[in-house]
N, C-alpha and C positions, 0 to 999 in steps of 0.2 A: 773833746774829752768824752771817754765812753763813761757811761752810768749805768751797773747794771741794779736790779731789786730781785732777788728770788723770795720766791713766795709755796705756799703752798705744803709746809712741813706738820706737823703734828703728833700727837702721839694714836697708835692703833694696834690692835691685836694682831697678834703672828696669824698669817695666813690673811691678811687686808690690803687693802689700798691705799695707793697718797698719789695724787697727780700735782708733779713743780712744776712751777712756771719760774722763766729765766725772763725777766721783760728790762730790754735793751735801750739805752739811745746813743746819739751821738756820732755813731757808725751807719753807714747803708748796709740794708737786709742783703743776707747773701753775699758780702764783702768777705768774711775771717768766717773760719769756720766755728764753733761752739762745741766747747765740751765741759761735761756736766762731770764732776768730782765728786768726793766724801771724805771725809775726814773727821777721826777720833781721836782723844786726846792722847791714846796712844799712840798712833800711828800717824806717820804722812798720810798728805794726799794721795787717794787710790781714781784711778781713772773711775768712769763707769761709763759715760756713754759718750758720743759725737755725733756731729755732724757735718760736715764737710762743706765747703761752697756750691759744691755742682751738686749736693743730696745724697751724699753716698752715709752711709751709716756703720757705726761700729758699737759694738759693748762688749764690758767685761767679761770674760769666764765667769765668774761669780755672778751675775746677774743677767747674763744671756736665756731669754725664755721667757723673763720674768720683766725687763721693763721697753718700755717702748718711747724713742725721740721724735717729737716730730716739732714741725715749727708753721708759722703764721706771718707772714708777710703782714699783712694790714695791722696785725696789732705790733711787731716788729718783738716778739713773743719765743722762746724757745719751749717747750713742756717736755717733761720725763713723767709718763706714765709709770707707775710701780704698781707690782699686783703679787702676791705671795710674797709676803713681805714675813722677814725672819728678825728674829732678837738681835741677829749680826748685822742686819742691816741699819741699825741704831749709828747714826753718824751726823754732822751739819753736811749737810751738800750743799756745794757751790758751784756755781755758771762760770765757767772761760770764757769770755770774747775778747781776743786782742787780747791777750794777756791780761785784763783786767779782769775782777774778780769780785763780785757784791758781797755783802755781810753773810750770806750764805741763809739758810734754811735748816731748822732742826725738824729732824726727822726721829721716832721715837717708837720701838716696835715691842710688846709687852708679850711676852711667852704666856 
């Protein structure tokens, strides 16, 4: 059974930082690939970033430039770097593995 915890949300000024962490078990690293979402209460879930099995990488139009996926083998870890962070970036972001999905991360950006 996959278990995921994201972590790492907060509230921060427009033009700041938040680095998530997606931290996995249950699956082997590198097995399914990972992608990281957002979601507000208005809106479905919007992509935002991935990553692939073999390392290949993708982001949103909207957040292309501004956030960066990378992941961690030994801690079995996904992160999404964020940096110019905007009021519209206010959403819970959640981790993909396997279609499973943790309670997500609030993320909270103050103009």
């Amino acid at each position: 059974q996959v278990q995921i915890v994201e972590s790492g949300g907060g509230l921060v000024q427009s033009g700041g930082s938040l680095k998530l962490q997606c931290e996995y078990s249950g699956i082997i690293f590198g097995s399914y690939p990972i992608k990281w979402f957002r979601q507000t209460p208005e809106n479905e879930r919007d992509f935002v970033a991935r990553i692939t099995t073999d390392g290949r990488i993708g982001y949103s139009d909207s957040m292309k430039g501004r956030v960066t996926i990378s992941r961690d083998k030994a801690k079995n870890t996904v992160y999404l770097q964020m940096n110019n962070l905007r009021p519209e970036d206010t959403a819970v972001y959640y981790c993909d593995v396997a279609n499973a999905w943790g309670q997500g991360t609030q993320v909270t950006v103050s103009s």
